[in-house]
C-alpha positions in Angstrom: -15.5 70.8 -0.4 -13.9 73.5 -3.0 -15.4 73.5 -6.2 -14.0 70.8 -8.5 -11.3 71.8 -11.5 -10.4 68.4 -13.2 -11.6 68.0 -16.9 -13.3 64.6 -15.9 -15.5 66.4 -13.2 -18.5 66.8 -15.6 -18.1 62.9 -16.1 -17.0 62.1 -12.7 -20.6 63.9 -10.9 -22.6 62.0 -13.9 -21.1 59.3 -11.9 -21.1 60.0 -8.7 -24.8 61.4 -9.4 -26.0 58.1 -7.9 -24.3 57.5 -5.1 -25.7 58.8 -1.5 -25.4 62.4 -1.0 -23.4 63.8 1.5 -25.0 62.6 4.7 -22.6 61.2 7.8 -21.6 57.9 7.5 -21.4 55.9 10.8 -18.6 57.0 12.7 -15.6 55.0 12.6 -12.4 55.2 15.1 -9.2 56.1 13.6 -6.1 54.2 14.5 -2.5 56.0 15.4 -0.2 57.2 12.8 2.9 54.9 12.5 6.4 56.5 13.6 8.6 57.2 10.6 10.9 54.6 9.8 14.1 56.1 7.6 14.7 54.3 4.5 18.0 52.3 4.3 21.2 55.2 3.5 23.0 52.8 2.3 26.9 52.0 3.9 27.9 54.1 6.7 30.8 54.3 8.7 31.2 51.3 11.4 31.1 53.7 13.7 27.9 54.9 13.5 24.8 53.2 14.5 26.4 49.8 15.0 25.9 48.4 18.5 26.4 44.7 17.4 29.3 42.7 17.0 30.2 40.8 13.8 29.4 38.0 15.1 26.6 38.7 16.1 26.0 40.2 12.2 26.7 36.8 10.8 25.0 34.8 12.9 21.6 36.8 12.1 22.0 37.0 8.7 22.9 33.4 8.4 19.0 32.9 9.4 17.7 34.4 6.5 20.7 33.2 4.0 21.9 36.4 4.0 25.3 36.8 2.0 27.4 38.4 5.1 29.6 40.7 2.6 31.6 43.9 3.7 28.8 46.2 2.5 26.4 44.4 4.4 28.4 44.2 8.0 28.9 47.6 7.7 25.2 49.1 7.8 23.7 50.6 10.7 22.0 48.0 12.5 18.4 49.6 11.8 20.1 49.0 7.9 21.5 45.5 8.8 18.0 44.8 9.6 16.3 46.3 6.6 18.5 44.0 5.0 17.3 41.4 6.9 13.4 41.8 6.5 14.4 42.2 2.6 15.4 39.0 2.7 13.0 37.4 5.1 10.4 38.8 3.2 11.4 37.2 -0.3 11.2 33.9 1.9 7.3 34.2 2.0 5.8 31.5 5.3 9.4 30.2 6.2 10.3 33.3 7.4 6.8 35.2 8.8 7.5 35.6 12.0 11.3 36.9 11.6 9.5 39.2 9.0 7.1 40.7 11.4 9.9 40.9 14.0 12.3 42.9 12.1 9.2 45.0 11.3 8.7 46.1 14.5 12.5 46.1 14.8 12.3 48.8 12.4 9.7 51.1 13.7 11.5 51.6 17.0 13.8 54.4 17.4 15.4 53.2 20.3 18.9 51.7 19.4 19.0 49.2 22.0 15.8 47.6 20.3 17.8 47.4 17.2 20.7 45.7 18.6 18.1 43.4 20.8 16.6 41.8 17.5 20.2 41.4 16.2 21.5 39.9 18.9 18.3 37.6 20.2 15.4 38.8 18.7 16.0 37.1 15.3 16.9 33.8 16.4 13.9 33.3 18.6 11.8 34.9 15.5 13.0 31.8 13.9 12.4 29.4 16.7 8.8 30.4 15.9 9.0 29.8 12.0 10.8 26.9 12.4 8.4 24.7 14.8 5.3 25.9 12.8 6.5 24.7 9.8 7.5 21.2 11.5 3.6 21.6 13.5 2.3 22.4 9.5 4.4 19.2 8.6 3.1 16.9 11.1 -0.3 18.0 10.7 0.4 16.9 6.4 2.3 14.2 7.5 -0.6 12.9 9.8 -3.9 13.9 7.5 -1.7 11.3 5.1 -1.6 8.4 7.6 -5.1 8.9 8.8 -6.0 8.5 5.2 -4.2 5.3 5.2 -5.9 3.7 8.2 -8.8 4.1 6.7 -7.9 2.6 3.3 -6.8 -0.6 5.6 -10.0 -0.4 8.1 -12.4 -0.8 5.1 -10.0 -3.1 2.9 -8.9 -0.9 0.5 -5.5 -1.3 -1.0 -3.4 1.6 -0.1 -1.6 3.4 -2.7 -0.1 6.7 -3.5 -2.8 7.4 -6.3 -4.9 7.6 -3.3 -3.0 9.3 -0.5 -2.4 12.1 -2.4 -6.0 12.6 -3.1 -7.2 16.3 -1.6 -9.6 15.0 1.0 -13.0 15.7 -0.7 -11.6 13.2 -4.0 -10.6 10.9 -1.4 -14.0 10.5 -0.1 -15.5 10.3 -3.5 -12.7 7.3 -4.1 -13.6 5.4 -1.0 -17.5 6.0 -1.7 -17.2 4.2 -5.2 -14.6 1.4 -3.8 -16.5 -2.0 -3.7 -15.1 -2.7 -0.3 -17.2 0.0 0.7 -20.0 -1.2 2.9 -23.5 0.9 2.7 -22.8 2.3 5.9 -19.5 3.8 4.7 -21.0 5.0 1.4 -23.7 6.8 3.4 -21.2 8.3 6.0 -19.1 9.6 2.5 -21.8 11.3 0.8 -22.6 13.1 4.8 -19.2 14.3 4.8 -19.5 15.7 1.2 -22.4 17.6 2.1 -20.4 19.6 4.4 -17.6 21.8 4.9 -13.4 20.8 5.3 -14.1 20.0 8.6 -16.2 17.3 8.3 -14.0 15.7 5.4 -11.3 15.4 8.1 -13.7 13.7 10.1 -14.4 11.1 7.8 -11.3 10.7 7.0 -9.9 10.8 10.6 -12.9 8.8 12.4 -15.8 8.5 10.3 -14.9 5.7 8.1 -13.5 3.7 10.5 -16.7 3.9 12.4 -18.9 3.3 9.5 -17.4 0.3 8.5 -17.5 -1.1 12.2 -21.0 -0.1 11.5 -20.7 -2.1 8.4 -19.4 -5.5 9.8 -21.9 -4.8 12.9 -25.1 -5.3 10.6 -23.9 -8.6 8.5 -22.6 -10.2 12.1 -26.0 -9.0 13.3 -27.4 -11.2 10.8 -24.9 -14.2 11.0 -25.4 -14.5 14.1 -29.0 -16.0 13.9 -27.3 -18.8 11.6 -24.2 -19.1 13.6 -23.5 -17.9 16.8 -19.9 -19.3 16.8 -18.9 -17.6 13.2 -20.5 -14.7 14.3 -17.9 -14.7 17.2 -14.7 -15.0 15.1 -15.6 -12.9 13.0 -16.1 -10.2 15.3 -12.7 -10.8 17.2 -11.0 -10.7 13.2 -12.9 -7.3 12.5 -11.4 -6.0 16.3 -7.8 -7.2 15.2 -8.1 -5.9 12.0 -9.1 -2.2 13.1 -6.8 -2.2 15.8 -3.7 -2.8 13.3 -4.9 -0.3 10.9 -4.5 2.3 13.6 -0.8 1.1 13.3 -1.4 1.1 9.6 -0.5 -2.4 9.3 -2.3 -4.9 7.3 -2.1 -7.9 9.4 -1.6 -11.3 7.3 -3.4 -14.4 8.1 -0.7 -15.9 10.2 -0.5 -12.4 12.5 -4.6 -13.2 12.9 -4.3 -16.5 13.9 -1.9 -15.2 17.0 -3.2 -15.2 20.7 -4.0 -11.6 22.0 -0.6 -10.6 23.3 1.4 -12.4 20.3 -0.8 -10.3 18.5 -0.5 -7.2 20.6 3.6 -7.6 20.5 3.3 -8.0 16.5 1.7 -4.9 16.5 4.4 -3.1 18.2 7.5 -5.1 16.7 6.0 -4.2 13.3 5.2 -0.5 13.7 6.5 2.0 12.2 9.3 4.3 13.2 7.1 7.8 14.1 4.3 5.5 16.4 7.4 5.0 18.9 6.6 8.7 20.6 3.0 7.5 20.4 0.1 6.9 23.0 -0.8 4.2 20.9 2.1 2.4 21.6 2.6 3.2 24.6 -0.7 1.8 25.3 0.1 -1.0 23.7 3.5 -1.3 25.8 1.3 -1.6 29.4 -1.5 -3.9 27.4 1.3 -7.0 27.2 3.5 -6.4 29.6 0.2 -7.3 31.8 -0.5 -10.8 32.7 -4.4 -10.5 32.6 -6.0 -11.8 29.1 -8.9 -9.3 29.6 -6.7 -6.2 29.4 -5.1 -7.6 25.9 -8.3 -8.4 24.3 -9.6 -4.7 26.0 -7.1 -2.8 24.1 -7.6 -5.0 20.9 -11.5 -4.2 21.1 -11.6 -0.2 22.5 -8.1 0.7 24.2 -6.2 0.9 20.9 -8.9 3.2 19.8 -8.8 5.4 22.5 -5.6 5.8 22.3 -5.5 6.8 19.0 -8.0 9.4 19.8 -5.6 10.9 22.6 -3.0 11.2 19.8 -5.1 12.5 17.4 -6.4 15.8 20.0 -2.7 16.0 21.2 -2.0 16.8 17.6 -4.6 19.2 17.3 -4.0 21.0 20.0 -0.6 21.7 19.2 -1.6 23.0 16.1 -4.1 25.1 17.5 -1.7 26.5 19.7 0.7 27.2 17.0 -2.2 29.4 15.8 -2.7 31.3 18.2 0.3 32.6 18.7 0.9 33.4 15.0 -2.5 35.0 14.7 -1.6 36.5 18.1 1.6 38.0 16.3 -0.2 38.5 13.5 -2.7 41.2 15.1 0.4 42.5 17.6 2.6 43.5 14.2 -0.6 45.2 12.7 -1.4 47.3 15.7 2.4 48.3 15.9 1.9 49.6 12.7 -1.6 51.2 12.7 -2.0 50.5 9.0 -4.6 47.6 9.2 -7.0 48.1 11.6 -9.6 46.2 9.9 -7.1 43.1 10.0 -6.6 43.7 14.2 -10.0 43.6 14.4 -10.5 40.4 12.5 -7.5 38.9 14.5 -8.8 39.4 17.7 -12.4 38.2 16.8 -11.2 35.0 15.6 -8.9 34.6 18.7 -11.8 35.4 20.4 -13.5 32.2 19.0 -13.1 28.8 18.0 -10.0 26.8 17.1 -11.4 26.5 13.8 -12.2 30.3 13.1 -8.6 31.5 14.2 -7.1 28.7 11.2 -9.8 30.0 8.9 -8.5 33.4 9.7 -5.1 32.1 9.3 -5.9 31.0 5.5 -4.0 33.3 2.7 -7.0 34.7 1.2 -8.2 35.4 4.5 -5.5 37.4 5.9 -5.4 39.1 2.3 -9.0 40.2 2.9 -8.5 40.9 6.0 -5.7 44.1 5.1 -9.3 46.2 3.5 -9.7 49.2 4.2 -11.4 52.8 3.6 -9.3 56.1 3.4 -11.1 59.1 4.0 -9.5 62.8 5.4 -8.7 62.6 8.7 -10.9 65.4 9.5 -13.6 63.6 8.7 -14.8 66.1 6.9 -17.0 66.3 4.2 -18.6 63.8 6.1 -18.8 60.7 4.5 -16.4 61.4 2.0 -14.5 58.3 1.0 -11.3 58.2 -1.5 -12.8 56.0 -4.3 -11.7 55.5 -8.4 -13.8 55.6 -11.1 -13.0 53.5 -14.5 -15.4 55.8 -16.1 -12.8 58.1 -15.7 -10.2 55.8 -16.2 -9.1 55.0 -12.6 -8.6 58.3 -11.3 -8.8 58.4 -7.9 -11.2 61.5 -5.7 -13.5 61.7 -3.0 -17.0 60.7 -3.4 -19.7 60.1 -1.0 -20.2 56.6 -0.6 -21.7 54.7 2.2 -22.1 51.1 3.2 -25.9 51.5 2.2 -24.1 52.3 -1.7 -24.2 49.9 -4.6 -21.8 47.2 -4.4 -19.3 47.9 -7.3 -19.0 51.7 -4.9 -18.6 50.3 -2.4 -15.5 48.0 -4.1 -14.3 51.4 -5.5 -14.1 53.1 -2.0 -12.2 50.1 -0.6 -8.0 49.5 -1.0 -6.2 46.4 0.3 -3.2 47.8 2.8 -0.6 46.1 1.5 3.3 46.2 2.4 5.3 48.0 -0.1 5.7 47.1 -3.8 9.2 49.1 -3.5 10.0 47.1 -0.5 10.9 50.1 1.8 9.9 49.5 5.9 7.5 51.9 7.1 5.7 51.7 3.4 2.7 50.5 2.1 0.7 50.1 -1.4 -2.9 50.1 -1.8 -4.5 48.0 -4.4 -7.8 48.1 -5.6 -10.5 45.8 -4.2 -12.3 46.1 -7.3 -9.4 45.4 -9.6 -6.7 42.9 -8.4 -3.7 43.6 -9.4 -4.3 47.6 -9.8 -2.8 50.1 -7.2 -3.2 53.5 -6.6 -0.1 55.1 -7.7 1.4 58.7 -9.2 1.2 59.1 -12.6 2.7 63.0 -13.4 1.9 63.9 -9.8 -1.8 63.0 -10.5 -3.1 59.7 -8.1 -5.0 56.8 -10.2 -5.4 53.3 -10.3 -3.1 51.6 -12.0 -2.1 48.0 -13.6 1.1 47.2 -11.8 3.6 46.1 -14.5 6.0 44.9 -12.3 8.7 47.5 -13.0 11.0 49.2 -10.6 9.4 52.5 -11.6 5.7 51.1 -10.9 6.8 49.7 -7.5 8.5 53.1 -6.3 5.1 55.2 -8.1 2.6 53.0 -5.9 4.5 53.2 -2.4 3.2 55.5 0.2 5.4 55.9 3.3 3.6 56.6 6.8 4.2 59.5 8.2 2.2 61.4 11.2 -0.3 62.9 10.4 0.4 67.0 8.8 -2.3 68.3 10.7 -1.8 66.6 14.2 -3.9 64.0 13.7 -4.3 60.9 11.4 -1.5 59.7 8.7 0.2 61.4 6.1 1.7 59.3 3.2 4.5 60.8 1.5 5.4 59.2 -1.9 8.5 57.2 -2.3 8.9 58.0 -6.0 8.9 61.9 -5.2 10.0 62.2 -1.7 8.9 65.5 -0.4 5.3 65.1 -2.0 2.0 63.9 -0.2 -0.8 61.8 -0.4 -3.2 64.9 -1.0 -6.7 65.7 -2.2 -7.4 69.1 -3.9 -10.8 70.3 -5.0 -11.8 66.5 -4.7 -8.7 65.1 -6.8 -5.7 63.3 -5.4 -2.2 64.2 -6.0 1.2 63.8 -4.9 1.2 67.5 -3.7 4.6 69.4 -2.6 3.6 71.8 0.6 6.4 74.0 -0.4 4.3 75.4 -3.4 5.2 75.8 -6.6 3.6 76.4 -10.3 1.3 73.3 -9.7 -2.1 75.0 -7.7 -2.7 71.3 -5.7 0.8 72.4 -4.5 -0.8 75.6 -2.8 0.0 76.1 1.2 -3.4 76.6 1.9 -5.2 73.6 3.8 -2.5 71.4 2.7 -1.8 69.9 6.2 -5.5 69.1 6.5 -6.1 68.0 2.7 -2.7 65.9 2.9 -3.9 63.8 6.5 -6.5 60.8 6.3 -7.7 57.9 8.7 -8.1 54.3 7.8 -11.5 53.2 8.0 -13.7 50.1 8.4 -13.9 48.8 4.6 -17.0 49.3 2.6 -16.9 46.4 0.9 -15.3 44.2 3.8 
């Protein structure tokens, strides 16, 4: 490494002094630079770059709301669809798979891919967003009725003070109701003990099953005194669980009803969304049969497992929603070559569980997921990682620093990959894993971490557009405040460094396509 210049380098090896010395750091493999994707000119003749109809125009841009004006139909179509993503991206979830469509829209170079994602592409994009969002509504809409069967199974007035409960306070509500049998207390303060998962399970299964538990033991006891009692209230307790599937409360004169009175009662009385249901269809073949046995079956188990069958149809479809966003997820990020640490975290949870790919799905998840390490593409001086320093007030330089390095190092050495704060395709910020909220931006050509305060100038200082790699290999990030000028490190300082040359000496030719290339790494602090 040449001999550092800046003033803070006395500072800066005080505190580097600690950190590992140069010694290789496990090798990592580098992803593919990104193509570059050309930032929006702007309105251009309609008779260049425009393979798509206006029709065609409209209709896409009606997907994202998308004001259709003259300016607008008369972009190129890789334009028209920067103009698009804009706009899909200010509509967060609604619009994540059109996002990362238009993405890889963008990166291609080939027209007809353009004019594909016009045409088609965006629409079926859509399709995507649009049944996940009804799968994400169902799945609300159902985590709030099984909360209500279970208010009815253990007798506890339903109410909205309760439904809207997250699940862990709904537990604790049911565990200090009165109707609350020991058995249901006991299965409450189990579920509490563990994670989500389990809370659904109470709230789903487990309470319903502890308080059958519940009436079990005080029949158990009855029926030593009376055998007969014992009886009816067992058949009450089977009536009564059965109609809280339907999340009915049956009243006394629905009780008193012979099984398939009962059974049509249940069915005349449902509501609306049970109609597509096993359960009622279930219900349907139980009393349209003339046996007895088979109505007082599905009173006493079938109802139950059919509401079961519903409740794994519903997760399944969920889970297969998952998939195929994570799926798209992982597909977008190794289009771009910018998160390789998110691919890799993609396909391990794809790799596993149902549960690990919608824990991998979670905000904060995918947020963490977008770490990374930067170090010269070279690799060379080994283990050299681009790190900041608050000591010397966020400028950023390489350091050693190894996964065997204090925590709060290891924090310094890794940046979230972020899309752009300036919004251009083919861009990306990098914020600090340390500090939230604090990006490594230009500042007078000089690179440092900085507080983001949500200006325009901020936003264009702290983007970085992928390029290929200056030297052949890696990626090169060119700055998008002072086009021309790259992401480069200079006697162990970063810059935004112009290889033309000039007064500035980290603008010097020498080394500048090697000093100005780097490779994302697995994060230190992952």
């Amino acid at each position: 490494m040449k001999k550092h210049h800046s003033n803070s380098a006395r500072v800066r090896m005080a505190v580097t002094r600690g950190l590992v010395t140069a010694t290789a750091l496990a090798s990592v493999t580098g992803m593919a630079a990104p193509l570059a994707v050309a930032a929006p000119s702007g309105t251009v003749s309609a008779a260049v770059g425009i393979g798509t109809t206006e029709k065609q125009r409209v209709d896409a841009a009606s997907v994202v709301r998308l004001e259709p004006g003259p300016d607008v139909l008369l972009l190129s179509d890789n334009d028209f669809i920067h103009a698009l993503w804009q706009k899909a991206r200010d509509g967060g979830e609604n619009f994540e798979s059109v996002r990362l469509a238009a993405e890889a829209a963008m990166m291609s170079e080939v027209a007809e891919d353009h004019i594909r994602f016009i045409s088609t592409g965006i629409h079926a994009a859509y399709a995507v967003d649009k049944q996940r969002e009804k799968d994400k509504a169902d799945t609300a809409r159902a985590a709030r009725l099984a909360k209500s069967q279970a208010l009815i199974a253990v007798g506890i007035p339903n109410g909205p003070d309760l439904l809207e409960l997250s699940d862990d306070n709904f537990i604790r509500a049911v565990m200090r109701h009165e109707a609350a049998g020991p058995e249901v207390r006991a299965a409450a303060a189990r579920a509490l003990a563990g994670d989500a998962a389990a809370w659904q399970e109470f709230i789903i299964n487990g309470a319903r099953e502890a308080h059958r538990r519940d009436v079990a033991n005080e029949l158990k006891e009855l029926e030593a005194k009376n055998r007969a009692e014992a009886e009816r209230r067992r058949e009450l307790a089977a009536r009564i669980d059965s109609a809280a599937l339907f999340r009915l409360t049956p009243s006394e004169a629905m009780l008193a009803l012979g099984d398939d009175n009962f059974i049509r009662e249940l069915l005349r009385t449902a509501p609306a969304d049970f109609k597509d249901s096993e359960l009622f269809a279930a219900a349907q073949r139980a009393v349209l049969s003339p046996d007895p046995a088979v109505w007082r079956q599905f009173i006493h188990t079938g109802a139950e497992e059919a509401y079961r069958k519903d409740a794994e149809a519903r997760r399944k479809t969920v889970a297969a929603a998952n998939r195929r966003l994570a799926l798209q997820v992982q597909t977008a990020a190794e289009k771009t070559g910018m998160n390789p640490n998110l691919v890799a975290v993609a396909k391990k949870a794809l790799a596993g569980s149902d549960e690990e790919v919608a824990r991998f799905l979670k905000e904060d998840s995918l947020y963490r997921a977008k770490r990374q390490s930067l170090q010269p593409a070279s690799g060379k001086p080994v283990g050299y990682i681009v790190r900041q320093s608050g000591v010397d007030a966020g400028e950023a330089f390489l350091a050693p620093v190894s996964v065997s390095s204090q925590q709060a190092d290891r924090e310094d050495a890794t940046w979230i990959v972020v899309s752009a704060l300036g919004g251009q395709p083919g861009c990306y910020s990098f914020e600090s894993a340390r500090k939230p909220g604090y990006y490594l931006a230009e500042q007078d050509l000089r690179v440092k971490m900085i507080a983001n305060d949500d200006s325009v100038q901020f936003s264009k200082d702290a983007t970085w557009c992928a390029k290929k790699g200056l030297s052949g290999s890696g990626t090169s990030f060119e700055s998008a405040s002072r086009p021309g000028r790259f992401l480069r490190q200079y006697w162990g300082d970063l810059y935004a460094a112009n290889k033309a040359g000039g007064k500035n000496r980290y603008d010097a030719e020498k080394d500048f396509t090697q000093d100005a290339s780097w490779k994302l790494t697995t994060p230190l602090a992952p």
